[in-house]
MIDRENLO-840256 format. One record per residue (C-alpha): residue number from 0; x, y, z. Coordinates in Angstrom, 1 decimal. Layout:
N
<node num="NUM" x="X" y="Y" z="Z"/>
...
END
This chain:
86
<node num="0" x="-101.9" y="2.0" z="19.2"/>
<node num="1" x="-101.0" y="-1.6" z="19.4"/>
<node num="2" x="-98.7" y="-2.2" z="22.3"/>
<node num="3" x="-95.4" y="-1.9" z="22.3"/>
<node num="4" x="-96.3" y="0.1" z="18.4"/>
<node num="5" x="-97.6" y="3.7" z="18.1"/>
<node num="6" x="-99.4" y="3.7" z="14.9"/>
<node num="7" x="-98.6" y="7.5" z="14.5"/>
<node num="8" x="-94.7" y="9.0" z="14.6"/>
<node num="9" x="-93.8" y="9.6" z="18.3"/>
<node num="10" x="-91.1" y="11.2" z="20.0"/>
<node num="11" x="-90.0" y="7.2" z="20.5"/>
<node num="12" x="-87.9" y="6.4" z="17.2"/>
<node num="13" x="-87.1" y="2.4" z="17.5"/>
<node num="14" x="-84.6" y="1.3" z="14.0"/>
<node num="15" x="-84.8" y="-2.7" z="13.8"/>
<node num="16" x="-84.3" y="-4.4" z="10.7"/>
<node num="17" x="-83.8" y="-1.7" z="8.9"/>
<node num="18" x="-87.2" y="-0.1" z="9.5"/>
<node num="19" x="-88.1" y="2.8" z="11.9"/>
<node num="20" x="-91.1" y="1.7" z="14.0"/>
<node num="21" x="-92.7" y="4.3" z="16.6"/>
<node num="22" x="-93.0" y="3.2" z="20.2"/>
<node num="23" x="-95.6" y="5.1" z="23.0"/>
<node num="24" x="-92.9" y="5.8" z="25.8"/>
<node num="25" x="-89.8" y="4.0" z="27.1"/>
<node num="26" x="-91.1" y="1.2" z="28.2"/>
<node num="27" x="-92.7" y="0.2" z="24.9"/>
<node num="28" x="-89.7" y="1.2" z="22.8"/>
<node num="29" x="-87.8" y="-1.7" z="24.9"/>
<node num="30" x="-90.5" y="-3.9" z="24.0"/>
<node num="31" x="-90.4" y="-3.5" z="20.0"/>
<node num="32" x="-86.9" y="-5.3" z="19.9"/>
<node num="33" x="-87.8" y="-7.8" z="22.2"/>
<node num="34" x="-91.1" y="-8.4" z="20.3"/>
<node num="35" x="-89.1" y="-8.7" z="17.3"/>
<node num="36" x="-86.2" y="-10.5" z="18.9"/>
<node num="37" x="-83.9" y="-8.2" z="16.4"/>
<node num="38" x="-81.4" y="-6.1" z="17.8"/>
<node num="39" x="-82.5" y="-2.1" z="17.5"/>
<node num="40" x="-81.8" y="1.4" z="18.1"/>
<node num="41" x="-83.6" y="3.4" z="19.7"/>
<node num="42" x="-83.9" y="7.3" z="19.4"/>
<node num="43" x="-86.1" y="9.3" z="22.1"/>
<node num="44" x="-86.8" y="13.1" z="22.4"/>
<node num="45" x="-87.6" y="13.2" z="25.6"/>
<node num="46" x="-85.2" y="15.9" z="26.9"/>
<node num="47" x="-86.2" y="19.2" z="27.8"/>
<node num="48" x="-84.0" y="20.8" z="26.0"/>
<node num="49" x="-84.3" y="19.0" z="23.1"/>
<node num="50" x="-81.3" y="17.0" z="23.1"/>
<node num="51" x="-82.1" y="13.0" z="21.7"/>
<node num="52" x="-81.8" y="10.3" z="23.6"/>
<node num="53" x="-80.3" y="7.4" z="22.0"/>
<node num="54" x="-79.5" y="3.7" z="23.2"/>
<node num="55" x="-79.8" y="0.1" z="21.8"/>
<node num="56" x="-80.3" y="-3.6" z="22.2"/>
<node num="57" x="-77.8" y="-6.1" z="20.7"/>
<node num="58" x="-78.2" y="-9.4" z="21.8"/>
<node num="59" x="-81.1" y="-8.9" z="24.3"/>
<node num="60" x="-79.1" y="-6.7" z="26.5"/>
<node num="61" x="-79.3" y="-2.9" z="26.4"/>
<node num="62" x="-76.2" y="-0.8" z="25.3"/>
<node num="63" x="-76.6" y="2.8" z="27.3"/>
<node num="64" x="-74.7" y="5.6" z="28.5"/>
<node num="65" x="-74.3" y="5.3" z="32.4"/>
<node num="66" x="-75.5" y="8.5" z="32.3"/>
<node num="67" x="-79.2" y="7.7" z="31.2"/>
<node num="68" x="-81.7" y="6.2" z="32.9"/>
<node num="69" x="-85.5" y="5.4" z="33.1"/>
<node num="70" x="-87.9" y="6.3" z="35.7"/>
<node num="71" x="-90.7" y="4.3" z="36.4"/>
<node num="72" x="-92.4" y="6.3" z="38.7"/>
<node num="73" x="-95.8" y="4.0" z="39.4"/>
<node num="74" x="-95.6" y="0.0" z="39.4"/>
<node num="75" x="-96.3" y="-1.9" z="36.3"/>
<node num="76" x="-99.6" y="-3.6" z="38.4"/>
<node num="77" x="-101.2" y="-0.2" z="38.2"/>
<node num="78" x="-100.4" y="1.4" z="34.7"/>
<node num="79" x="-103.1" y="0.7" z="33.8"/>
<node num="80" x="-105.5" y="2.3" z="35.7"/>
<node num="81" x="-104.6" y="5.5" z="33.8"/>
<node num="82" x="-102.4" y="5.1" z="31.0"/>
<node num="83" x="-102.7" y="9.2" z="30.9"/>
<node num="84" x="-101.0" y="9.4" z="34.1"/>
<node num="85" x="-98.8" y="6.6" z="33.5"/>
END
């Protein structure tokens, strides 16, 4: 792990420049494109019924469904006191 890169396929599946690159969680998977300044898109499997996820970025800005949304549930100034937990 190399933040925002998973060095192991994850259920975080970021397409930029015509490469798929694995990201840790949602947070990270917003951070490869932005790393890369490139736009990407990004594929997660994070529903419990097993339904993908998918959004992009194009142009810096994030193309989503109004329906989707990411939940932060700790602030950032203590993820990393457990990244487990996190």
């Amino acid at each position: 792990m190399a933040n925002p890169l998973s060095a192991v396929p994850t259920p975080y599946m970021v397409r930029v420049n015509g490469r798929t690159l694995y990201a840790n969680c949602a947070w990270d998977a917003l951070g490869i494109p932005a790393m890369l300044a490139a736009d990407a898109l990004v594929e997660a499997q994070t529903d419990p019924r097993g339904e993908p996820v998918s959004y992009s970025i194009e142009g810096g800005e994030l193309r989503a469904d109004d329906r989707l949304i990411v939940h932060f549930p700790l602030p950032f100034r203590v993820w990393y006191d457990d990244l487990v937990h996190t």
